[in-house]
N, C-alpha and C positions, 0 to 999 in steps of 0.2 A: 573491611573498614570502608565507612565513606565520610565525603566529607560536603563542604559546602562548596561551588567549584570555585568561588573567587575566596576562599578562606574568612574567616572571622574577625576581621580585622587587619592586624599582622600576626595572626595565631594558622599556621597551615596545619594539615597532616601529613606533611613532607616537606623538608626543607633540603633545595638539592642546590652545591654548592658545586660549580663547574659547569658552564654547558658545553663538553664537549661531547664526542659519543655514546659514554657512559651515562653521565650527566644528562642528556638531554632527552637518553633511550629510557631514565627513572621515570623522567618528569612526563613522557607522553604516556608511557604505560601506566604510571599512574593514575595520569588525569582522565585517561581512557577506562580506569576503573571507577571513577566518580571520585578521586580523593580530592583535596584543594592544594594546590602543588603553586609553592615558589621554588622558583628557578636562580638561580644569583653567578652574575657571567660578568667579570672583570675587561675582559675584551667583548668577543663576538660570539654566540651562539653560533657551534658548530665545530669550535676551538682549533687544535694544530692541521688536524686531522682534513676540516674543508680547509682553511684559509695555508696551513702552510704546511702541509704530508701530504696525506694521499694522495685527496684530489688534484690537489697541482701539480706534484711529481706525475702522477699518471698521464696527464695531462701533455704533460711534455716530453713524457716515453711516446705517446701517439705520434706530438711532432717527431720522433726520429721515426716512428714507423712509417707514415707518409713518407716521410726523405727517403727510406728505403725504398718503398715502393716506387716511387717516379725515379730514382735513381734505375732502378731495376726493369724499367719499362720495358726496353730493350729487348729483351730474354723473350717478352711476349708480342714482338713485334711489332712494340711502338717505340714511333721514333719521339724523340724530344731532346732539346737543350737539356744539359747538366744544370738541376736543380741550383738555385741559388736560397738560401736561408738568410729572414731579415727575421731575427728571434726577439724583435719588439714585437711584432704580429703577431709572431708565438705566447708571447707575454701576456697580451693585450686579448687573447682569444683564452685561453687560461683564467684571466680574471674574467669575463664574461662568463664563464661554464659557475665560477667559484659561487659569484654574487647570483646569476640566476637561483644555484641549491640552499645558499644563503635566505634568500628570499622565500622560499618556497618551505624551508623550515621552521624560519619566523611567521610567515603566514600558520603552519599548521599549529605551531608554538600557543597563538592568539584563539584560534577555533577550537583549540581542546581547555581555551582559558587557563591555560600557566602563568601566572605572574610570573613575567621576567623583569628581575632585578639587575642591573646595570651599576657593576662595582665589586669589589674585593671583600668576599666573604670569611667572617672569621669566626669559628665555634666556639661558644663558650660555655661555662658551665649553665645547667638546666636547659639545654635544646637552643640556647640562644646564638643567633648568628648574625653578628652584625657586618653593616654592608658599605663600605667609605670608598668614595674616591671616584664615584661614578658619575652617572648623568641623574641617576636615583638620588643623590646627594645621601647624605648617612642617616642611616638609621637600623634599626630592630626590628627582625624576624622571630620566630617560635616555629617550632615546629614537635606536632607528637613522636615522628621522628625526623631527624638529620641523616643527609645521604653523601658522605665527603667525592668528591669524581674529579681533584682538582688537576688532574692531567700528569704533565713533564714537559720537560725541555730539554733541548740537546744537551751532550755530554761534550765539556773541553776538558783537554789535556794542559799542563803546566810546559809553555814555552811555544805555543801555538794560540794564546788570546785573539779573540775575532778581531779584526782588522780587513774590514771590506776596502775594495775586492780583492785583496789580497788573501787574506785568510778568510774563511769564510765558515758558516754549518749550513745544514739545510734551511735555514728560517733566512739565510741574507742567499743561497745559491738559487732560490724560486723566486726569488725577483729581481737577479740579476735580467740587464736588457741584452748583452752581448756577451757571447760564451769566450773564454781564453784557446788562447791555440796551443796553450799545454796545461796540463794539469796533475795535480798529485792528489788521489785520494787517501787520505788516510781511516781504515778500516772495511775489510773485504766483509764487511755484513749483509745483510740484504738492504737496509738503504745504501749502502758504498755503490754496490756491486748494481744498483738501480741508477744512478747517479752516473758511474763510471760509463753503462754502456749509456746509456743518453747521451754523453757529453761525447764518444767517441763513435755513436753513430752520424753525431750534429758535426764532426769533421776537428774535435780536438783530439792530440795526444793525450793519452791519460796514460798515468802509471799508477797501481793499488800497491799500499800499503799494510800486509795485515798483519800483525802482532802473533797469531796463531798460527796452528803448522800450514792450513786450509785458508782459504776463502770461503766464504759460507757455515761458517762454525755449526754445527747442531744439524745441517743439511746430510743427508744421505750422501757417504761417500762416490757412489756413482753418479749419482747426480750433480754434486759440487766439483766434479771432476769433467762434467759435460758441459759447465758454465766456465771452467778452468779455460779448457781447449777451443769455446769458438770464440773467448775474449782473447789470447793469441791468437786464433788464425784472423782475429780482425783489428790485430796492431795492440793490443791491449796490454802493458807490460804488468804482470802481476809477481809479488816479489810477499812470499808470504814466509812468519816466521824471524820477522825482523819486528823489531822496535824504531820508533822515531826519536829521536835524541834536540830534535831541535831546527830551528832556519835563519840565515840567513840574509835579511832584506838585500835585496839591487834596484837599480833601476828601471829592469824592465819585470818585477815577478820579485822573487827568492828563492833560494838552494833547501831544499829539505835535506837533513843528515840522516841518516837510517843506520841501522844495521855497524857494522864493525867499519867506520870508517866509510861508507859510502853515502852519495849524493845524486841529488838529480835536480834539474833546475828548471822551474814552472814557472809559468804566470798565476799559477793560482792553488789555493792549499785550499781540500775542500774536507772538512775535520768531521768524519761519520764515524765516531765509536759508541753509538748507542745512545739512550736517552734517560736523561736521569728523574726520580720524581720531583713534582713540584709539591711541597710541605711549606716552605717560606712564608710566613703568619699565616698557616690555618686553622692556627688551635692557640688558644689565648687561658690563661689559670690567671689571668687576673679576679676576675669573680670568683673565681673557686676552682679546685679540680675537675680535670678533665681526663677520665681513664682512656683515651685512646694512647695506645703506645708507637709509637715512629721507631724501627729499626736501625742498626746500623748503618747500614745501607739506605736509609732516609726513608725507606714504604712505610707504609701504615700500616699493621699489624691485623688482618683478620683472621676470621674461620672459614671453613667449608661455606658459610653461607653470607659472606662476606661484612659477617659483625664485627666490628670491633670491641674493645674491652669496655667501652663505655653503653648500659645496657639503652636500645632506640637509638644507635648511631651504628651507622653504614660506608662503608669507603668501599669504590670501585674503581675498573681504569687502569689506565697509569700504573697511578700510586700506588698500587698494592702488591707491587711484584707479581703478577700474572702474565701473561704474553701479548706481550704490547701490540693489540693488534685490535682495531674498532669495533671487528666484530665478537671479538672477546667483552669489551665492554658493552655492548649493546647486552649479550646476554648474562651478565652479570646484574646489570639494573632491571632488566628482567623480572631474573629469578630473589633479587632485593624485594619486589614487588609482590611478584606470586607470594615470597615466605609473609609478607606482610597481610594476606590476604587469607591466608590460612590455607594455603593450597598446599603446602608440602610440597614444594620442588626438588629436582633433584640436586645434591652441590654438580659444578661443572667438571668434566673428566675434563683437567688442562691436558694430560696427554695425549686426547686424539681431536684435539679441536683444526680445524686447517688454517693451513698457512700457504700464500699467497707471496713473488715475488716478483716483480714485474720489468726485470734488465733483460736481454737476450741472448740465451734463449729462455725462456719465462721459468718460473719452478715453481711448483705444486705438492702440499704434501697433508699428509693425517696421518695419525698411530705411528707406531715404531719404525724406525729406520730397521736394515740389518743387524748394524753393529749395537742398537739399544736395546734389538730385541733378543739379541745374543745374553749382554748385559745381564739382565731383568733374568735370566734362565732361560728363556725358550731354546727350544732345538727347532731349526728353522727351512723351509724349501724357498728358494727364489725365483721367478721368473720375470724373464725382461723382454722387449718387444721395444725393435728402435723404430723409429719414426721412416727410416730412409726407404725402407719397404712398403708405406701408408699411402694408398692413391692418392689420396687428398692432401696427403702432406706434398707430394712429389708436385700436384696439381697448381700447389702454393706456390711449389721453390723452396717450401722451409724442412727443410731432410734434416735438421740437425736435434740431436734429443733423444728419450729413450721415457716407455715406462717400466716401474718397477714396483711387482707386486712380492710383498714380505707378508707369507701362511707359517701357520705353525704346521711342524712337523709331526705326524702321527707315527704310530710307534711301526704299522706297515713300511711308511718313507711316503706314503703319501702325504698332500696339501689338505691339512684342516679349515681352519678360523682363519680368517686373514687380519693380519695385526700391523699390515701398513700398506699404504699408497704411494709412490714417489715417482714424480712427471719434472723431468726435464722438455721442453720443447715450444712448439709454438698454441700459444693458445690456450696451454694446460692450465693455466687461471680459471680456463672457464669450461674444463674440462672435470676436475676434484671433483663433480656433484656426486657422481656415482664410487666413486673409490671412497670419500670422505663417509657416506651412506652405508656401504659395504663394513667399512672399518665399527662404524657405532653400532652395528643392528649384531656384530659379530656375526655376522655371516661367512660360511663355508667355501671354500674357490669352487666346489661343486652347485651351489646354490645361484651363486653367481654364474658360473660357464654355460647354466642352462638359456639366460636371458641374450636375446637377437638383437646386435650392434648395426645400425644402420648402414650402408652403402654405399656412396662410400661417403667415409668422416674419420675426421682426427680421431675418434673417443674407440673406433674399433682396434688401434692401439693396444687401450684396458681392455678389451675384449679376449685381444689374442692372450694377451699375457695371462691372466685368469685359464682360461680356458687350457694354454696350454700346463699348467699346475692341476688341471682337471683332467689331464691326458687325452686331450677334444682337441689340442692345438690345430690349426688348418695351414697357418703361412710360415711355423716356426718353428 
């Protein structure tokens, strides 16, 4: 399909409602394909994701990194004063990184000719999406088809309502100017547990909250056990397995209540139980029926290939209960595209897509855990390979961490296929490529054991680990 690239009017061949990752990954790929593509963005192209998740949290995991580092100087024979932290600097360097990407995505937005609409997009019956409330002032789209992308927003709990700075989510805690000198998180997830160590490597008390038996729910029990033990050994009280019942206000903070009668008393409640979808007027029957169906749980109902029930209407992201992750949406609008293009894509294996957490020490994962892969029936071989042995890691100072490679079991007791990845430690954010690659292509721990890990480097790690499941081990 193509189209005209400014569209015919207000008639597109795509009408994509959300620009955040999802959303904005439809609208280039499309426009990249010659369609005519509006865009319709209530806020900021770019959505939670640049303005207030990733990139900022990351952002401000770096500042504790530096803090570590010049704190650490020492060790490598530099002297220096004790780091001081003025976390408006930090703030203020953060929104520079935000608006430079901001910038540089709205420029390409304009060079591939998206019309970007500015305002609150609402579907209606026959493709129609109207758009109120913006700088666009209101009016009517078309589209041959509609792409829904309209993101989420934090989740609160009943007796914790945001109340900055006191209570807070991640949307008021990344632009806080001045960190508390205690704090409660509640919800040991991967943004808790991202959140928690930032805030206690920036020199506050934190204590986690998690409802579940673990920190790290879904995470490889080795590995959520490796995040366990260096957030104790660095002051981090984690108390999982409890409920919050409620807080408190004082004067200086408020008392959180947990658990059967206990407490603990913060300057600050920071409420990460996950993110809920945003649906809140995006579908209107006032003109007529609209078959998309909204779930219980508030997602947008698709298929394998991210249709909804309404035929030319698309919802990705977010909303659709998939794993809330950008790079999950990017390739979601994607493959919304290619099917629209007649290319036949594949649907997405949500099961071995990776996953990325960025507190310390970092975690990295694709395909089956142990325990899922037990689940599912595999009969399973594991091998692990800690960090503390790694030149380069030792070279760092970052010894803490392990990888962990999950092959299926052949009926010898040899290591087949390998059906997961799982890195605790420093850097393994940006270590996954090969394990994540290994995991999709189903490749054999033999296929892999034969390829040469460089020299030294964090990544020969996954080298050893494989290779010892290939009976090659050299250091383990």
């Amino acid at each position: 399909m193509t189209g005209t690239a400014q569209g015919d009017g207000n008639d597109f061949d795509v009408v994509v409602v959300g620009g955040g990752p999802a959303g904005y990954a439809t609208a280039l790929h499309a426009a990249a394909a010659g369609m005519s593509v509006a865009l319709v963005e209530k806020a900021k192209v770019g959505g939670t994701c640049l303005h207030a998740g990733c990139i900022p949290a990351k952002e401000l995991l770096q500042t504790a990194e530096v803090h570590r580092a010049v704190s650490g100087a020492g060790e490598f024979g530099i002297k220096s004063a004790a780091p001081t932290l003025d976390f408006s600097v930090s703030q203020a360097r953060k929104q520079q990184v935000v608006d430079r990407l901001f910038s540089g995505l709205s420029g390409l937005l304009a060079r591939r000719e998206v019309t970007v609409l500015a305002g609150a997009g609402t579907l209606h019956a026959g493709h129609v999406v109207t758009v109120e409330g913006g700088e666009s002032g209101d009016l009517e789209v078309s589209g041959t088809h509609v792409v829904l992308a309209t993101g989420s927003v934090p989740r609160t709990i009943p007796g914790f309502e945001v109340c900055a700075p006191v209570v807070v989510t991640s949307d008021e805690l990344l632009s806080i100017t001045e960190l508390p000198a205690t704090a409660a998180v509640i919800g040991g997830g991967a943004i808790g547990c991202e959140f928690a160590s930032m805030m206690a490597d920036l020199g506050t008390k934190v204590t986690v909250l998690e409802a579940m038996s673990k920190i790290l729910p879904g995470v490889d029990d080795d590995v959520a056990a490796e995040v366990g033990r260096s957030f104790r050994k660095r002051g981090i009280k984690v108390t999982a397995g409890v409920a919050v019942s409620g807080h408190t206000p004082g004067p200086a903070g408020t008392t959180v209540h947990y658990g059967d009668g206990e407490s603990v008393e913060v300057g600050m409640v920071v409420v990460s139980v996950g993110r809920r979808p945003l649906t809140d007027g995006v579908l209107s029957t006032s003109r007529g029926p609209v078959a998309v169906e909204v779930t219980e749980r508030g997602f947008i109902a698709v298929d394998e290939l991210c249709r909804t029930g309404e035929p030319g209407v698309y919802a990705v992201g977010d909303v659709i209960g998939t794993p809330q992750l950008a790079h999950v949406g990017f390739a979601e609008g994607m493959m919304v595209i290619e099917h629209l293009l007649g290319r036949d894509p594949l649907p997405i294996d949500y099961s071995r897509v990776p996953w990325c957490i960025y507190c310390r020490p970092e975690v990295a994962f694709a395909g089956h855990s142990e325990q899922s892969a037990t689940e599912a029936g595999h009969e399973v071989v594991v091998s692990k390979h800690r960090f503390m042995g790694n030149g380069r890691a030792l070279i760092l100072g970052e010894t803490e961490g392990l990888v962990k490679v999950v092959a299926q079991r052949r009926p010898d007791g040899s290591a087949g296929q390998i059906l997961g990845v799982h890195m605790a430690g420093p850097w393994v954010t940006e270590q996954l490529g090969q394990g994540y690659l290994a995991v999709n292509w189903e490749a054999t721990a033999a296929e892999v054991a034969q390829f040469i890990q460089p020299h030294p480097t964090l990544s020969e790690a996954f080298g050893e680990a494989v290779m010892s499941l290939a009976g090659r081990g050299l250091h383990g």
